[in-house]
C-alpha positions, 0 to 999 in steps of 0.5 A: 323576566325576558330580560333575566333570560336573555341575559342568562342566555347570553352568559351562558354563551360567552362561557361556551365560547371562551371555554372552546377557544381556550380548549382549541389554543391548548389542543393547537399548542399540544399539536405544535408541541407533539411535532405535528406538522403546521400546513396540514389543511385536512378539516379535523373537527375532534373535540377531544385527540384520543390521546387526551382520552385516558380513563382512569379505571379498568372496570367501566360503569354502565351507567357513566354517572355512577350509582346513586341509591334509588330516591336520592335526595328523598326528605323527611316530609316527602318532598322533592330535594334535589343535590348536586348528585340528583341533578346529574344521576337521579330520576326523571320522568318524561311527559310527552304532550300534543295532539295525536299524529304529532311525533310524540312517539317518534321523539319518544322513540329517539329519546330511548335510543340516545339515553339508552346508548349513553347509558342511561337507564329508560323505558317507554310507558306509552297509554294507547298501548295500555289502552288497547291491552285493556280495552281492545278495538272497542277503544279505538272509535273516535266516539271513545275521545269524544268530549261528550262521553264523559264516562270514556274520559274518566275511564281515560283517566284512569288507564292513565293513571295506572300507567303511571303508577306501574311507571313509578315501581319501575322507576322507583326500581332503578338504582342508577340514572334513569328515565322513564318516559310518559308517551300520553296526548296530555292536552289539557291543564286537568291531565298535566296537573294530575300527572304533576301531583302524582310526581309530587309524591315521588322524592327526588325525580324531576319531571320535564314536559315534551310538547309537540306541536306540528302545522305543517301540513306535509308532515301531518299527512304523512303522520296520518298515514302511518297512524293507520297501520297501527293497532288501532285501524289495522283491519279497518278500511283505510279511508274509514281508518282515515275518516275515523282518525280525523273525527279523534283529532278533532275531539282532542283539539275541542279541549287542546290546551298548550303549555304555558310558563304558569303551570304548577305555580310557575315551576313547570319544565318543558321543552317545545318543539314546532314541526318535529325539530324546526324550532325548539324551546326550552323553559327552565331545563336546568340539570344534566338530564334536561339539558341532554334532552334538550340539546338533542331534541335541537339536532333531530329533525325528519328530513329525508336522506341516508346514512351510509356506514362501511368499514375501511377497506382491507388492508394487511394489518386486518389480514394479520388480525392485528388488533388497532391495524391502521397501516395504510396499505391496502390488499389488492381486495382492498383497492378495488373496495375504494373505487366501487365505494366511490362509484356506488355513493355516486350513484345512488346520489343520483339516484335518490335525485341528490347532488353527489357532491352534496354528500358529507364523508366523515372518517378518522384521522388514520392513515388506512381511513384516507387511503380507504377514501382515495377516489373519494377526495376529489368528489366529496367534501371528507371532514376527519375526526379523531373521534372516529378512530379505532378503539384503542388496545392499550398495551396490547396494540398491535398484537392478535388474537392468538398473541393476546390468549397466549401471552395475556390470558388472562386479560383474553378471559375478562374480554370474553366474559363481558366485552362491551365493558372490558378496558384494555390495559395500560395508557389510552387503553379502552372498552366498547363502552368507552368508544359509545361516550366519546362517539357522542358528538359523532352521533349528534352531528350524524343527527344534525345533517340533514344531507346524506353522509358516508361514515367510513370507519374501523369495526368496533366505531362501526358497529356502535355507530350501527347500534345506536340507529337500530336500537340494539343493547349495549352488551350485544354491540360487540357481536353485532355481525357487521361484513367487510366491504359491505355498505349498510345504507340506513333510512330513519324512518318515523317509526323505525330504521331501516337497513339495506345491506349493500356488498361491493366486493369481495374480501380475502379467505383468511380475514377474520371480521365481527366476533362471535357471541359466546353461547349463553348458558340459560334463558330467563323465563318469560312473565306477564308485564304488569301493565298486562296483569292490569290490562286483564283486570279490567277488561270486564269493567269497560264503559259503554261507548256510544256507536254512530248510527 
């Protein structure tokens, strides 16, 4: 059998490998053939030129896979039929397992960020929440995971499977492609076959196994000290909390059980991750989905460092409001943006005791880019990308916003309805949703570093660069008010992203920069989740926990 995979694998490779070098020969003789000079010896990492980038339809899908009915591929007698179209748009449900205080919920967390930002339907369905919501602080001793309480554990059991169930009618719900991740311990064979039964009864959804396994020792206590700010010790002492926390773990791992290949007959799926993403497998993670997942799990990590995201500096163009400007000249703002960018990235290198030129500057292929990093080329290694460019106008390129209300109208009107997926007209023409797909490759790699990095870029790349860090929905991203010459230092934490807002210089009176949201006519009204209407019900039925002397 590891002969079948190894073999596998490395035909898989091959097929990459040839499939790249006839890409990049095409995309070489394209260059030749455009007029593009031979000695340019700029590093272009671009998977694709924005020019080959030409969507076919103006009316851009939320979702990139297309809509698919909510059981697609459902039979007869129930059981789970997977079609092609299953495989790339149908459901799947994400089950984390591990140990508490091992990233479960941190990868859980990075999982809903990058489905959600390529559009893909998620949601998270995390049982210690539950938990807390139905029981409250009388669940949060270690007494109530020990392995001698089996009444606690039954009623574990049962907070799980009714998690389970509220995720399924959310699932079952979604009419495209979505996810729904199952954030649990799950350490045991009993609970893993439990949750593969329940699937079973669901046709057409896939189910993947997460584990995470942690043993270094540096990680865990930093894991351990968040753990105590949670809800579960947020007024206790914080060496009891730690105490306390230490004697759950030790419960968990009396009856720890990793995941092994025989699991459900032999057909389980699962990706394994060894101290948050220095090491990964896979096993038998076949379809679009999984194979996303796994891919991304491969390029997270921990790693402390900061990602530094600016605007290009003012240029006349931008001063004009012309939509695309990418002219390299720059205003008088504009130049003393480029020396205090070149000045500011130095210095806090040295201050978060790095080497400055250790850090990594990724830019479009624009002339305005390059002019905007003039004091940082003979400092930083500058890696261009065409990926990185501006959204693209179509037929209306070049002209402002008063130009496009006056003479297009009715284009200025669908643009304000619904801006992240409006689609400019005419070849090359692109919606902010359109930008969000081919940014991927940006995002991975921004993921993958693990040294600090200064991403200069246009407005519409910066702000769906921004949202995709901080978590921010897709219809919201063209709003998201993002300020000229400004650098957004941002620090991914375990828990969250956290910004510092950096202002270098200032701009010209009369630039115009982010757009405004337009006013929103009404509220939807705010009902009880019903995981709370569950968590209510059973409040009255919580067994007795034993309480140490």
């Amino acid at each position: 059998m590891e002969t079948r995979s190894v073999k596998s694998i490395a035909g898989v490779a091959v097929t990459v490998l040839a499939g790249t070098a006839i890409y990049y020969e095409l995309a070489r003789r394209r260059r030749l053939k455009d007029g593009e000079p031979r000695g340019d010896m700029s590093i272009d990492t671009s998977l694709m030129r924005i020019e080959d980038y030409v969507p076919e339809r103006r009316v851009t899908n939320t979702c990139p896979f297309g809509e698919v009915s909510p059981r697609d591929g459902a039979s007869g007698d129930g059981a789970q039929t997977f079609s092609k179209e299953t495989a790339l748009m149908g459901h799947l449900v994400v089950v984390m397992v591990g140990l508490p205080a091992r990233g479960k919920s941190y990868i859980a967390r990075k999982l809903n960020l990058y489905l959600t930002w390529i559009g893909v339907r998620v949601k998270v369905f995390n049982v210690g929440d539950h938990r807390r919501d139905s029981l409250g602080a009388d669940s949060s001793r270690a007494e109530f995971f020990s392995v001698d309480n089996p009444a606690a554990a039954d009623f574990r059991d049962k907070l799980a499977q009714e998690v389970q169930e509220v995720m399924y009618s959310w699932l079952a719900a979604q009419s495209g492609c979505a996810v729904s991740i199952f954030d649990a311990t799950n350490t045991t064979k009993k609970r893993r076959q439990m949750v593969i039964e329940r699937c079973k009864r669901e046709p057409g959804v896939g189910l993947l196994f997460i584990e995470s396994i942690c043993q270094d020792p540096g990680i865990l206590s930093q894991n351990y000290q968040i753990k105590l700010h949670n809800a579960d010790y947020c007024n206790t002492d914080r060496q009891t909390a730690l105490d306390d926390f230490r004697e759950r773990v030790r419960n968990y791992e009396r009856v720890y059980e990793e995941l092994e290949d025989g699991e459900d007959n032999g057909d389980v799926q699962y990706i394994k991750l060894f101290n948050v993403g220095q090491k990964v497998c896979s096993y038998r993670c076949n379809g679009y989905l999984m194979s996303q997942i796994s891919f991304y799990l491969q390029n997270i990590h921990i790693t402390p460092r900061k990602i530094w995201l600016t605007h290009h500096a003012e240029s006349e163009d931008l001063l004009m409001g012309k939509l695309g400007g990418t002219k390299r000249t720059l205003t008088p703002c504009g130049r003393t943006f480029t020396t205090r960018l070149a000045e500011f990235v130095k210095q806090r290198a040295r201050e978060l005791g790095e080497d400055p030129a250790d850090v990594l500057v990724l830019t479009g292929t624009q002339a305005v880019h390059m002019e905007t990093l003039k004091d940082c080329a003979t400092v930083y290694p500058i890696v261009k990308a065409s990926l990185l460019n501006e959204l693209r106008g179509g037929d209306l390129e070049g002209l402002t916003d008063d130009e496009i209300r006056t003479l297009h109208p009715e284009e200025f009107r669908q643009r304000v309805q619904e801006k992240h997926l409006y689609r400019y007209p005419g070849a090359g023409g692109e919606s902010y949703f359109d930008v969000m797909q081919r940014l991927r490759p940006i995002i991975i790699e921004v993921e993958r570093q693990r040294r600090s990095l200064l991403v200069v870029c246009h407005l519409a790349v910066q702000q769906c660069i921004y949202g995709y860090f901080v978590g921010e929905k897709a219809e919201a991203i063209p709003y998201l008010p993002m300020k000229l010459h400004t650098v957004y230092e941002l620090s991914t934490m375990l828990s969250d992203c956290q910004v510092v807002e950096h202002e270098l210089c200032s701009v010209s009176p009369r630039v115009k920069f982010s757009s405004q949201r337009p006013p929103i006519s009404h509220s939807a009204p705010t009902t009880p989740s019903k995981l709370s209407k569950v968590a209510a019900s059973i409040r009255t039925n919580v067994p007795d926990v034993p309480r140490k002397p």
